[in-house]
C-alpha positions as a printed NumPy array, in Angstrom:
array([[  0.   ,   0.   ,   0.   ],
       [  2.62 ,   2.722,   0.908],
       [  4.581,   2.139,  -2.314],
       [  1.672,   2.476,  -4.588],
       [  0.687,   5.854,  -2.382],
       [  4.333,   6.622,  -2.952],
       [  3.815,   6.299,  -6.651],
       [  1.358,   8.187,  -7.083],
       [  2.639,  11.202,  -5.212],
       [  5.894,  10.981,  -7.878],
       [  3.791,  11.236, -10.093],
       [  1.574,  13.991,  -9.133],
       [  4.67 ,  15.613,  -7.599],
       [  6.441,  15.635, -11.513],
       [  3.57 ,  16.227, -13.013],
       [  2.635,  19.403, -11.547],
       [  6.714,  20.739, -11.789],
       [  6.449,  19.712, -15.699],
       [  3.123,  21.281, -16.227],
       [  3.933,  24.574, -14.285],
       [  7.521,  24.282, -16.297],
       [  6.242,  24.175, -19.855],
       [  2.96 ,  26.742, -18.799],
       [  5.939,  29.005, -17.99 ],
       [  8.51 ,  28.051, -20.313],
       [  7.042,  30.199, -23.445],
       [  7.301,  28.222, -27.147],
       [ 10.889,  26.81 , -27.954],
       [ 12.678,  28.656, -30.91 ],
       [ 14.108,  25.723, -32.613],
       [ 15.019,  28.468, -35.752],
       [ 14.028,  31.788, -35.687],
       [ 12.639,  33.526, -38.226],
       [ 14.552,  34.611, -41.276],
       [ 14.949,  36.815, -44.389],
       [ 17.493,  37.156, -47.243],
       [ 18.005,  38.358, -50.768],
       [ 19.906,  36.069, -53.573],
       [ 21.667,  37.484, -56.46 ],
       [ 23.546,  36.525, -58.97 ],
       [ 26.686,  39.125, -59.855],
       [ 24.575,  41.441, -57.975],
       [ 21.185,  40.844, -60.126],
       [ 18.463,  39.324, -58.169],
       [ 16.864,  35.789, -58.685],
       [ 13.576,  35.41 , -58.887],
       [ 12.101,  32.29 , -58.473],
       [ 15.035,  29.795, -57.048],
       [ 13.875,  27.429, -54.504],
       [ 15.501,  28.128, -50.848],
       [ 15.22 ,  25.443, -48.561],
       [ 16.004,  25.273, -44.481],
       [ 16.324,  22.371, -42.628],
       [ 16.375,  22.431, -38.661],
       [ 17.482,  19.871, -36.529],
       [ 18.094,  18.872, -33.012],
       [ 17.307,  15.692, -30.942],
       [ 13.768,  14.097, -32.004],
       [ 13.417,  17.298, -33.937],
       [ 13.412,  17.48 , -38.213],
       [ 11.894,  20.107, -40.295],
       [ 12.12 ,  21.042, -43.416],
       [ 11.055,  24.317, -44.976],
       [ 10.602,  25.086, -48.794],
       [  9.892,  28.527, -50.488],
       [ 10.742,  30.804, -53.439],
       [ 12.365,  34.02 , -53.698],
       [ 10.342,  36.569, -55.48 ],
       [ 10.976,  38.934, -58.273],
       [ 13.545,  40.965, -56.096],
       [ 15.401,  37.495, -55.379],
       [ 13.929,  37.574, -51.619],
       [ 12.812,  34.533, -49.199],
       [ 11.704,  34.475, -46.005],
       [ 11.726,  31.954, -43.696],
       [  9.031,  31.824, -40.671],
       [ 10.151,  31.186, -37.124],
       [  9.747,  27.322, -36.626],
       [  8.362,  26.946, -32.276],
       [  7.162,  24.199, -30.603],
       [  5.093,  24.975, -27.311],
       [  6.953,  21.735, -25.033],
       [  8.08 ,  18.615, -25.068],
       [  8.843,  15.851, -22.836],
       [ 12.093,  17.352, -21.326],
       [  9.627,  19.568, -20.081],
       [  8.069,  17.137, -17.876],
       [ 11.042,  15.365, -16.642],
       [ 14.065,  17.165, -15.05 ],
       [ 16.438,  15.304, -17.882],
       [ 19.854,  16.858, -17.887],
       [ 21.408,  17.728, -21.445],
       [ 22.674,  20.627, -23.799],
       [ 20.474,  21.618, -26.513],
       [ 21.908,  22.079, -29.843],
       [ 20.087,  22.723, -32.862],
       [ 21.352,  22.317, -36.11 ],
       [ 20.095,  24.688, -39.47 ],
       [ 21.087,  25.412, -43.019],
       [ 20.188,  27.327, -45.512],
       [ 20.085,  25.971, -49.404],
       [ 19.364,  27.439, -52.585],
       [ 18.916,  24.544, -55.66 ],
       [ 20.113,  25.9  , -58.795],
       [ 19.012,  25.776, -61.962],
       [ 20.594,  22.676, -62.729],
       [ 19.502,  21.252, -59.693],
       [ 22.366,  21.3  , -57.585],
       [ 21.952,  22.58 , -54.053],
       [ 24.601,  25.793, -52.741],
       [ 24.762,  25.906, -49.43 ],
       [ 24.345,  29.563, -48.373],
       [ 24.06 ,  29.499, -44.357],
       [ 24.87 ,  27.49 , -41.423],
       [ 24.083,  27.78 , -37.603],
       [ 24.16 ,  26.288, -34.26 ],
       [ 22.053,  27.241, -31.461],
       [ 22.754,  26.336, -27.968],
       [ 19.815,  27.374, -26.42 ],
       [ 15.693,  28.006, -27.687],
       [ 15.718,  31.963, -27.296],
       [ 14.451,  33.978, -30.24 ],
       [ 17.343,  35.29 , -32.204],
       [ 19.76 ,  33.065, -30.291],
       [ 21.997,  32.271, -33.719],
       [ 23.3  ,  35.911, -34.242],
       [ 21.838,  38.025, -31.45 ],
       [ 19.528,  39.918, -33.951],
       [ 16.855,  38.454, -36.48 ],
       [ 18.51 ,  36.954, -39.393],
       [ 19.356,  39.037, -42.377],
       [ 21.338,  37.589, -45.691],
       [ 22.53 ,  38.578, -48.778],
       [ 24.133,  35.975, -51.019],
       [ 25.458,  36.278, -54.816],
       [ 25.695,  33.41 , -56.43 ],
       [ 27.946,  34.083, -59.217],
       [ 31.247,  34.752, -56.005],
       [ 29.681,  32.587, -53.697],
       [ 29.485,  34.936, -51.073],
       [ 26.986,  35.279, -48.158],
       [ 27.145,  37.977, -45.803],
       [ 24.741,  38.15 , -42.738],
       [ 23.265,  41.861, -41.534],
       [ 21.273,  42.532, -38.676],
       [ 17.257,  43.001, -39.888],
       [ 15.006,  45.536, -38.272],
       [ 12.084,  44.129, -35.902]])
């Protein structure tokens, strides 16, 4: 009798912390949101698919859009509202994986962007929302900070 009343108050006991934890805990920014312009030798491309894809533990999304007739694509933030770790006091360090892709005309991918977050904070990857400009004909990408 006493270790099925113990039971039960566990589980009450990390139920309530994991509820009261992920009530408070806000949505987890697994990628924030994000904007950028692609060029080629400085003339815009409309129309080439940009692709993200995010990653961490248990977590894989992939995100697909075009750039319009100025060569821009956004990216939405990607947030999940809790998970399990919420519930359970498990320790570990968060890491979540994204890049960037543009597929060219002949279909092969250029990477244009890579990150690592540590943490699930908006904006975590640069400090500010994520801003890029990349030319395809040098292969450059350059990040700049993006107004709120």
């Amino acid at each position: 009798m006493s270790i099925i009343l113990f039971c039960m108050a566990a589980i009450i006991i990390l139920s309530t912390c994991g509820w009261a934890a992920a009530k408070n805990s806000g949505p987890r920014v697994y990628a924030s949101r994000a904007k950028g312009t692609v060029t080629r030798n400085s003339e815009p491309q409309p129309g080439m698919i940009v692709t993200r894809r995010v990653s961490s533990l248990g977590y894989d999304r992939v995100q697909k859009t075009r750039t319009d007739w100025d060569g821009v694509f956004r990216f939405p933030e990607l947030t999940e509202r809790y998970d399990l770790t919420d519930f359970l006091p498990l320790p570990g360090e968060v890491r979540v994986d994204q890049t960037i892709q543009v597929e060219n005309e002949d279909g092969s991918r250029s990477g244009i962007w890579t990150a690592h977050k540590r943490d699930f904070e908006r904006n975590s990857e640069l400090g500010y929302p994520i801003k890029l400009l990349c030319d395809l004909g040098d292969g450059k990408c350059r990040e700049e900070a993006l107004a709120t």
